[in-house]
C-alpha positions as CSV (number, residue, x, y, z in Angstrom):
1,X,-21.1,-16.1,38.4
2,X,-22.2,-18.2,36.0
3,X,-23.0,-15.5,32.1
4,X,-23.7,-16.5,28.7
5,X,-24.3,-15.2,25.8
6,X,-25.8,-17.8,23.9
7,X,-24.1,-20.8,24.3
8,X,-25.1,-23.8,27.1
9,X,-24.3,-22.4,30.3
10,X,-23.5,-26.2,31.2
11,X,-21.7,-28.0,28.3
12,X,-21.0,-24.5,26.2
13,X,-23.0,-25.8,23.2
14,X,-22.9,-23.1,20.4
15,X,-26.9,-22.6,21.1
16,X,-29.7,-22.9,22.6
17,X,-32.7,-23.8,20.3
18,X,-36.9,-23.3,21.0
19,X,-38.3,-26.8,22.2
20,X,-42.3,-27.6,21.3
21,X,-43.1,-26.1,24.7
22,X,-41.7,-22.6,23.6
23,X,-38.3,-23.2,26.2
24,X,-35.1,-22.9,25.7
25,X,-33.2,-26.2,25.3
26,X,-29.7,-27.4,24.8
27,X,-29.8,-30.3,21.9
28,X,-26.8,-32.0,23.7
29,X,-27.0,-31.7,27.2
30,X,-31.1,-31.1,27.5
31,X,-30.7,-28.0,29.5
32,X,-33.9,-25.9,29.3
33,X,-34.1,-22.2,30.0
34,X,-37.0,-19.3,30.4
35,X,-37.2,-15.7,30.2
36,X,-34.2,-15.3,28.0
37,X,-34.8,-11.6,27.2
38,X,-33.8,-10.2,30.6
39,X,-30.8,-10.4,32.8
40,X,-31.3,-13.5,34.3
41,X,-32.5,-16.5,32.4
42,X,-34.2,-19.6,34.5
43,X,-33.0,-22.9,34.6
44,X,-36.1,-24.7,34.6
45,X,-36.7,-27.9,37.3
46,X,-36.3,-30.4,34.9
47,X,-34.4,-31.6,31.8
48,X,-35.6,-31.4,28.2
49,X,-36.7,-34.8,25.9
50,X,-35.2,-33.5,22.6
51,X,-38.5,-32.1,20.8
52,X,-37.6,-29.3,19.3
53,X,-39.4,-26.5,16.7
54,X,-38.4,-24.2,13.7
55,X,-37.4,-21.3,15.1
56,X,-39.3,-18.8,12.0
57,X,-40.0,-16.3,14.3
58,X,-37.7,-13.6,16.4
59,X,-36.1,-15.1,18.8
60,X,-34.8,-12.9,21.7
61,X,-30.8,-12.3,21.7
62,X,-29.3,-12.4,24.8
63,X,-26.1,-10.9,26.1
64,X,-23.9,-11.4,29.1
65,X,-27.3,-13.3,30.7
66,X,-26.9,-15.0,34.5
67,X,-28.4,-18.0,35.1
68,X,-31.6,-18.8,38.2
69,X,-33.4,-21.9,39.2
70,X,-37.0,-21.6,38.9
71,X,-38.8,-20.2,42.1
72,X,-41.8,-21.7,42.0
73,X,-41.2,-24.6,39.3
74,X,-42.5,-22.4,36.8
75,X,-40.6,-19.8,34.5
76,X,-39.9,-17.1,37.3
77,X,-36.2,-17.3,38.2
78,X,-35.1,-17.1,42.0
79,X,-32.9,-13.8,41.7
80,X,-31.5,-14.8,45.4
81,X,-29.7,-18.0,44.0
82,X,-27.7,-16.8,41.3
83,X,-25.8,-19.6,40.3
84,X,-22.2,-18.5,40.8
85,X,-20.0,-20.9,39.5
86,X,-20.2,-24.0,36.8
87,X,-20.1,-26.8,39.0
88,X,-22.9,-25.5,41.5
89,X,-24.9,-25.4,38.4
90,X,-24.0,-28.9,37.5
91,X,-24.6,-30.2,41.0
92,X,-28.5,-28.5,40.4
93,X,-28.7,-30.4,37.4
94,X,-27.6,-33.6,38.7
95,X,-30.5,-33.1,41.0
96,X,-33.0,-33.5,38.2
97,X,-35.1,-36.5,37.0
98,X,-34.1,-36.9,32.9
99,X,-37.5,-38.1,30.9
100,X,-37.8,-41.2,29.9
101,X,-36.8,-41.0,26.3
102,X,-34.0,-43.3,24.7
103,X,-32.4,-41.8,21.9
104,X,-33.2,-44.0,19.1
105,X,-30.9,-45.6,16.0
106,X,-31.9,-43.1,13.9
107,X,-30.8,-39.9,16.2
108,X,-27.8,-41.5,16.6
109,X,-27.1,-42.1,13.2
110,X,-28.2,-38.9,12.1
111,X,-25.7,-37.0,14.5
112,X,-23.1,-39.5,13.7
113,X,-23.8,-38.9,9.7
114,X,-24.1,-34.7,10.5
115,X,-20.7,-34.9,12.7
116,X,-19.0,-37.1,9.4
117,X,-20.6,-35.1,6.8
118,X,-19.2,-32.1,8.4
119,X,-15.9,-33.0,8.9
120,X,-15.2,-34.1,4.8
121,X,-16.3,-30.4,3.9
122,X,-13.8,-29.1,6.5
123,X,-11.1,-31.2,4.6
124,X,-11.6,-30.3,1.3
125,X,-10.0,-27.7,-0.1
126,X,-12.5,-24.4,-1.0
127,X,-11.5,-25.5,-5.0
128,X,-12.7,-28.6,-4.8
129,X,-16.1,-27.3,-3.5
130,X,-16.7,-25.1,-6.5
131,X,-18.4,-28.1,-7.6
132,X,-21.0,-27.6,-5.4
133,X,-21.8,-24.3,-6.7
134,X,-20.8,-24.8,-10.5
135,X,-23.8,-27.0,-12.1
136,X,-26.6,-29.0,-10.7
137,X,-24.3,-32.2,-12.4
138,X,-21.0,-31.5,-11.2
139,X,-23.0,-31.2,-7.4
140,X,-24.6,-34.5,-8.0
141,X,-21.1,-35.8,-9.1
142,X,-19.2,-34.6,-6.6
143,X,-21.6,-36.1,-3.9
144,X,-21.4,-39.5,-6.2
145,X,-18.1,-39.8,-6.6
146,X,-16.4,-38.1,-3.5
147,X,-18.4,-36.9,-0.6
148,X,-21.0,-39.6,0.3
149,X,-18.3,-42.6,-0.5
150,X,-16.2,-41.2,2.6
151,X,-19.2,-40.3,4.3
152,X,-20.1,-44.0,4.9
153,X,-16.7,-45.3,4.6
154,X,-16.2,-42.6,8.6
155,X,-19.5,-44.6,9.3
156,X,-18.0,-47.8,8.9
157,X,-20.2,-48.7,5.9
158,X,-20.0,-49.1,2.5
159,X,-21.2,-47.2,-0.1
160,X,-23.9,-47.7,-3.0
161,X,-25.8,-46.1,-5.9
162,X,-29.0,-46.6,-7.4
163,X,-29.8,-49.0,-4.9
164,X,-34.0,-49.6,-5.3
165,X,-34.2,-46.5,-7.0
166,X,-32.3,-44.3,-4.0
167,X,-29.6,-42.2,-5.0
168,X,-27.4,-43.8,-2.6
169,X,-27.5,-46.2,0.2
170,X,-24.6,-46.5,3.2
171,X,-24.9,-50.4,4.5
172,X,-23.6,-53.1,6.3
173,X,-23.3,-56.3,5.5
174,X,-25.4,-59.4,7.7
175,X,-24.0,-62.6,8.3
176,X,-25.6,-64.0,5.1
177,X,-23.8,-61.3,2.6
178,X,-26.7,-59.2,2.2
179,X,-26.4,-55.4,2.4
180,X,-28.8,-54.2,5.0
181,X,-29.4,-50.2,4.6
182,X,-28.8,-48.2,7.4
183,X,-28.9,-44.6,6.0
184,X,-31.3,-44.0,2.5
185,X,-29.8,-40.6,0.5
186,X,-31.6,-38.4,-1.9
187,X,-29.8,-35.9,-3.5
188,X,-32.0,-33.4,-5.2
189,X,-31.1,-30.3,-6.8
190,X,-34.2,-28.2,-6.9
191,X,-35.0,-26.9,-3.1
192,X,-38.3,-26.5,-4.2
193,X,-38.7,-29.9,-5.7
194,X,-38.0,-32.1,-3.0
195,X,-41.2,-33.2,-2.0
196,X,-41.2,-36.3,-4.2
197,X,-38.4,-37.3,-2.4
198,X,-39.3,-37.0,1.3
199,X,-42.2,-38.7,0.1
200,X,-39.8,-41.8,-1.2
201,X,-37.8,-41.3,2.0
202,X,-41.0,-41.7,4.0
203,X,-41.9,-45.1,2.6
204,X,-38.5,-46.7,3.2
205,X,-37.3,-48.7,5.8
206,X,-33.8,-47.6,7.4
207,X,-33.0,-46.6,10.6
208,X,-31.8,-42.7,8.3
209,X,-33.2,-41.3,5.8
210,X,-31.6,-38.1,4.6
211,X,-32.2,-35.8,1.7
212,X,-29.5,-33.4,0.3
213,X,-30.5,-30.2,-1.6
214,X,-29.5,-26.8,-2.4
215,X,-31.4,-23.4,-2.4
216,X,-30.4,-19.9,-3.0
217,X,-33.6,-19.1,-0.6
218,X,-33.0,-17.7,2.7
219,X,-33.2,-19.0,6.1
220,X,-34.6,-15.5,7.8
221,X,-36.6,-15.5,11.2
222,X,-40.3,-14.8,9.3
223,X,-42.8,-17.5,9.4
224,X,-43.4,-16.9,5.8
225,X,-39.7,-16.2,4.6
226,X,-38.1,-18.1,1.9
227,X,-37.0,-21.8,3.0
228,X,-39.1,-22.3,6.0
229,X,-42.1,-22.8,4.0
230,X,-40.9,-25.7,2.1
231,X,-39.3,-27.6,5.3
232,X,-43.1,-27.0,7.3
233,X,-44.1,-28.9,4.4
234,X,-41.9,-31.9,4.7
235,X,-42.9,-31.5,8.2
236,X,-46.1,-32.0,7.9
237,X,-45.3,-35.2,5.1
238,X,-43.5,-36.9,8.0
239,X,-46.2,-36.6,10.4
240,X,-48.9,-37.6,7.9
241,X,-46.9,-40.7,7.5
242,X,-46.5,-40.9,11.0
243,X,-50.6,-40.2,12.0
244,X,-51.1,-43.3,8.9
245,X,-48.8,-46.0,9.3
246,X,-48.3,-47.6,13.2
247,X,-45.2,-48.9,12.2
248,X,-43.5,-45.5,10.5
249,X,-40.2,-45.1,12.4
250,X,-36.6,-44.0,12.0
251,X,-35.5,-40.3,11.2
252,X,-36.0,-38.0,8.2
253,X,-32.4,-35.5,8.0
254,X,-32.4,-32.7,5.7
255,X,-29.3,-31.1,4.4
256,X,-29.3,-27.6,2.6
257,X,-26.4,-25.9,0.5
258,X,-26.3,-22.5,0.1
259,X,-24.4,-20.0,-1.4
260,X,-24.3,-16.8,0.3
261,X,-22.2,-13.4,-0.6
262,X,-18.7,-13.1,-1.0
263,X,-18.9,-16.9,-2.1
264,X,-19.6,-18.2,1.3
265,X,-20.8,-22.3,1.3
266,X,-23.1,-23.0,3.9
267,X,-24.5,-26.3,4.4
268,X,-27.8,-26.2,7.1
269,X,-29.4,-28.9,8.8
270,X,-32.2,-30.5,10.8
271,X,-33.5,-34.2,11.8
272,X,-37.2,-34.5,12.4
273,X,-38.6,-37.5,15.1
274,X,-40.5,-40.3,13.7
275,X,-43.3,-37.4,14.9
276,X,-42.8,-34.7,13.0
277,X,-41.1,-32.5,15.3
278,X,-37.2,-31.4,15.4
279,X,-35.0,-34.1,16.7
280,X,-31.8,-31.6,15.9
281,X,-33.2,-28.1,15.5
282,X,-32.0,-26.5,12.1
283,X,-28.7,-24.9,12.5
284,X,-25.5,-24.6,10.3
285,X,-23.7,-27.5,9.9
286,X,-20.6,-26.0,8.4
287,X,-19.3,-22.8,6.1
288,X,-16.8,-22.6,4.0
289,X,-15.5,-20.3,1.0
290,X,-14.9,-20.8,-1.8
291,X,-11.7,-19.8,-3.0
């Protein structure tokens, strides 16, 4: 029999996340669940289209959960076809119709840039990440100098400073030997100072647009707790921008450092649609400690 508790019951992602419909879904494999809270969770009759939601409110834990289709379509599961093995479940979901969204250059990039960024933390050594959490200019610096120059260079692209007044710019070059930005970064120290630049990030033209911060705020499951404030406003900056301009596209990423107890780093991050809603639904990127 097919349990879980907590990761995709199909491609063992770490975690389900809440799509806009209030469902369960898998960011990798589109997988979407309902009725989490009880013994057995059902797979729902059709595969998810990536739109997902902060999830500022309790979310039930689950625990040794089985896995159901639906029994009527809807989010009842059939207790009599427990799915009993990973391959029967796979044959279900090979049985159902994906929606018609293409992932765009944008989401790529941005999971190409999250899966990069995340992999340079992991090499450092916990020393050289003091930086981070010694002064808002050795953070800037070590992003300048060290992190976002191998970033781009993982990417395939070179990278710049300064570049139109954007703290950095990864790029390729066209045919003529003109950069052309793929991926706009703003690093900005102050959390709760951002806005200015997911405003500037809005008005450019790239296929990524990501800003870098830090916060000592917390991430806790309230709709009025600590960090989730701020990002709802950038949220709804992005879908302004969005409801204004015909033509706004790409992705928005945001990328938070924290500092936790016993001198844990953890970066968190999330990628909104050209929309407004979650493309990759806020979850830590990496942790490390500092040594």
């Amino acid at each position: 029999m097919v349990f879980s508790d907590g990761e995709c019951p199909n491609c063992s992602a770490s975690h389900l996340h809440l799509n806009t419909s209030d469902l369960l879904e898998c960011p990798s494999c589109h997988l979407v669940c309902a009725g989490m809270d009880g013994l057995v969770a059902t797979v729902m009759p059709f595969r998810g289209a990536g739109n997902f939601r902060f999830e500022d409110s309790r979310v039930a834990k689950f625990c040794g959960t089985a896995f159901a289709p639906s029994k009527t379509g809807g989010v009842v599961a059939d207790d009599s076809k427990l799915f009993m093995s990973t391959d029967e479940l796979r044959k279900y979901l090979a049985t159902l119709s994906r929606p018609r969204t293409e992932r765009t250059q944008g989401q790529d990039l941005a999971r190409r840039f999250f899966k990069a960024f995340e992999k340079r933390i992991s090499d450092y050594e916990g020393s050289d990440l003091q930086r981070i959490a010694t002064s808002n200019t050795q953070r800037t610096q070590f992003y300048a100098s060290s992190l976002l120059p191998r970033v781009a260079a993982d990417l395939g692209m070179v990278h710049g400073k300064e570049e139109f007044k954007v703290d950095h710019v990864a790029a390729r070059f066209g045919r003529n030997g003109y950069a052309i930005p793929s991926i706009y970064v703003e690093s900005e120290n102050s959390f709760s100072g951002a806005t200015h630049e997911i405003r500037k990030l809005c008005s450019l033209n790239s296929p990524l647009r990501v800003l870098i911060t830090f916060t000592q705020k917390p991430f806790t499951p309230e709709p009025a707790a600590g960090a989730y404030l701020q990002l709802r406003e950038w949220q709804a900056i992005i879908r302004e921008h969005h409801e204004g301009n015909e033509d706004f596209r790409g992705t928005v990423a945001v990328i938070v450092a924290r500092v936790e107890k016993e001198r844990r780093l953890t970066f968190t991050a999330c990628a909104f649609h050209k929309t407004g809603d979650l493309a990759w639904p806020l979850s830590v990127l990496v942790e490390r400690v500092l040594d």
